[in-house]
C-alpha positions as CSV (number, residue, x, y, z in Angstrom):
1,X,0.0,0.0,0.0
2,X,2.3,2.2,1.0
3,X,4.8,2.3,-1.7
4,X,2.2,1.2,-4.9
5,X,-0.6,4.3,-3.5
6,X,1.6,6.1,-1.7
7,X,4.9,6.9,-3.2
8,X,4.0,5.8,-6.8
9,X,0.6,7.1,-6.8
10,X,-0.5,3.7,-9.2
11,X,-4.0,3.8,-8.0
12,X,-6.2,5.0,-4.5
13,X,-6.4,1.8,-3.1
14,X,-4.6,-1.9,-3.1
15,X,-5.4,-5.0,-1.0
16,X,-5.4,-9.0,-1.5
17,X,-7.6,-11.8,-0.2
18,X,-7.8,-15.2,0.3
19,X,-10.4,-16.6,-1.4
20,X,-11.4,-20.2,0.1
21,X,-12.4,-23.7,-1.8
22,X,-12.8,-27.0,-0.4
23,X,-9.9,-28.0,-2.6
24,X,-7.9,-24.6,-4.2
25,X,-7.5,-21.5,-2.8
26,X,-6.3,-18.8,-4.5
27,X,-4.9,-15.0,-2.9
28,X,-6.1,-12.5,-4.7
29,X,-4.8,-9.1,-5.3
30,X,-7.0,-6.3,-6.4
31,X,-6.7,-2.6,-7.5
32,X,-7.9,-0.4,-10.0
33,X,-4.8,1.8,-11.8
34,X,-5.6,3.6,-14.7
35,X,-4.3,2.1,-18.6
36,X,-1.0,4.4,-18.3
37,X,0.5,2.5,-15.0
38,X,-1.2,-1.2,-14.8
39,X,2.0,-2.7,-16.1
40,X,4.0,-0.5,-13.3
41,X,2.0,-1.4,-10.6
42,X,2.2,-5.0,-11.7
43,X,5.7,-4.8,-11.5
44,X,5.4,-3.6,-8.1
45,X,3.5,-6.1,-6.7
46,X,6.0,-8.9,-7.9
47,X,8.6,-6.4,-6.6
48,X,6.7,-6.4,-2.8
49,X,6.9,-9.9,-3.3
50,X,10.5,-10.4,-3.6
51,X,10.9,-8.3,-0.7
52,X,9.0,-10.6,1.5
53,X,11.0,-13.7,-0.3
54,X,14.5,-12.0,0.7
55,X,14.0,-9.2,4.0
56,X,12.6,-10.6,7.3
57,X,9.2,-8.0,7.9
58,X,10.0,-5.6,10.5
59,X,8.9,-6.4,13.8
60,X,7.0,-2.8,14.1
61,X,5.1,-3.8,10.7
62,X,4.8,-7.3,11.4
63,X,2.7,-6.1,14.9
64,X,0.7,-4.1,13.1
65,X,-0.6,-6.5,10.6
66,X,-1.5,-9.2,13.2
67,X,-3.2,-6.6,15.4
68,X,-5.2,-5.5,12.2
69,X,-5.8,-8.8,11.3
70,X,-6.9,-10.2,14.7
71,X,-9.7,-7.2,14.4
72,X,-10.8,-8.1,11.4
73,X,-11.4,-11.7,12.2
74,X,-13.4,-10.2,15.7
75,X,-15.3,-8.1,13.2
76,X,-16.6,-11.2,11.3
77,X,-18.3,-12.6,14.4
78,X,-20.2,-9.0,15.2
79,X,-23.1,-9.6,14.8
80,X,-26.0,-13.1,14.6
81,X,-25.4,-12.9,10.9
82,X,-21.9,-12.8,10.7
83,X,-21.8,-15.5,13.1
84,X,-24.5,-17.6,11.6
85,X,-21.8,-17.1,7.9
86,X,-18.5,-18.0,10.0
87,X,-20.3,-21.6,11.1
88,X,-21.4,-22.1,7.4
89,X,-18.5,-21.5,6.4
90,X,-17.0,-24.2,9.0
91,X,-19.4,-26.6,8.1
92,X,-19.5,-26.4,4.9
93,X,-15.3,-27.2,4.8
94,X,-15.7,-30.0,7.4
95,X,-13.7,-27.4,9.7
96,X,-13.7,-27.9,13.8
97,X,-15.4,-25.2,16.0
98,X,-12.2,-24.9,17.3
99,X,-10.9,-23.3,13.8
100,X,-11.5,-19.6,14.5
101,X,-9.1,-19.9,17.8
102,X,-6.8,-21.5,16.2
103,X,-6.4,-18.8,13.4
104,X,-6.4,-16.2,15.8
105,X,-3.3,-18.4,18.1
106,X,-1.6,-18.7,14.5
107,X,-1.6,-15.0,14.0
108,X,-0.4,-14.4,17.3
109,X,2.4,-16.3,17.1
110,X,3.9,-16.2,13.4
111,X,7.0,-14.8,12.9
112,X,8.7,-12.6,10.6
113,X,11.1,-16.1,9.9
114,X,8.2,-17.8,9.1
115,X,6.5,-15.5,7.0
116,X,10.1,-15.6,4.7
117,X,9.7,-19.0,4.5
118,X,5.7,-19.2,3.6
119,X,6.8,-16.1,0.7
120,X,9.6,-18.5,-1.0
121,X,6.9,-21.3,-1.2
122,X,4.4,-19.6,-2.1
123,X,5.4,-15.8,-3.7
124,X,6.5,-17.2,-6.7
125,X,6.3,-14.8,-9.9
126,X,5.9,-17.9,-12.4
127,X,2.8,-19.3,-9.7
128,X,0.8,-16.1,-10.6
129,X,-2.1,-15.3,-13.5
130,X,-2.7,-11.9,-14.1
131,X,-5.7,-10.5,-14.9
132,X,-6.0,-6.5,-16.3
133,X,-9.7,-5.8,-17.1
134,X,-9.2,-2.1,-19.0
């Protein structure tokens, strides 16, 4: 976010999801970057990427994601509907009542040595399909 919006200027607004099957999964980056910089802010994404392949995360940064996260996953259960959608959502992937704790523990206690590790597996470049809808 910071260096694609805010010191490039690409586009107002970046984030990714995970987006959840039974059997694939897929993270999902988003943004909308007008026709003059969509190949630049490609290129910056795969560049964030290798950053989080080769640098450990700051520990400041790393805080502030799990705190940000761990709110999020609180705000999914505010409410009788949200709840009722987070059981679904268990039941319907043969998921244990005890998943949402366990998230939340897993959260808590990654670390920045573990999150390299997860990026060389997973942040690979040649892994990746784009898609630019102009």
């Amino acid at each position: 976010m910071s260096n694609i919006r805010e010191e490039k200027g690409y586009t107002y607004g970046i984030h990714s999801f995970l987006e959840n099957h039974i059997r694939e999964s897929a993270w999902v980056i988003s943004t909308e970057a007008g026709k003059d910089v969509c190949e630049a802010t490609i290129d910056e994404v795969y560049k964030e990427m290798k950053i989080l392949r080769d640098e450990l995360v700051d520990e400041e940064e790393l805080l502030l994601v799990k705190n940000y996260m761990m709110g999020l996953n609180l705000g999914n259960v505010d409410g009788p509907f949200q709840v009722i959608a987070r059981w679904k959502s268990l039941i319907l992937n043969g998921l244990g009542q005890d998943f949402f704790y366990d998230s939340m523990n897993t959260i808590k206690s990654v670390s920045a040595d573990e999150l390299k590790e997860l990026s060389n597996k997973y942040l690979l470049p040649e892994e990746f399909f784009e898609l630019v809808v102009i």
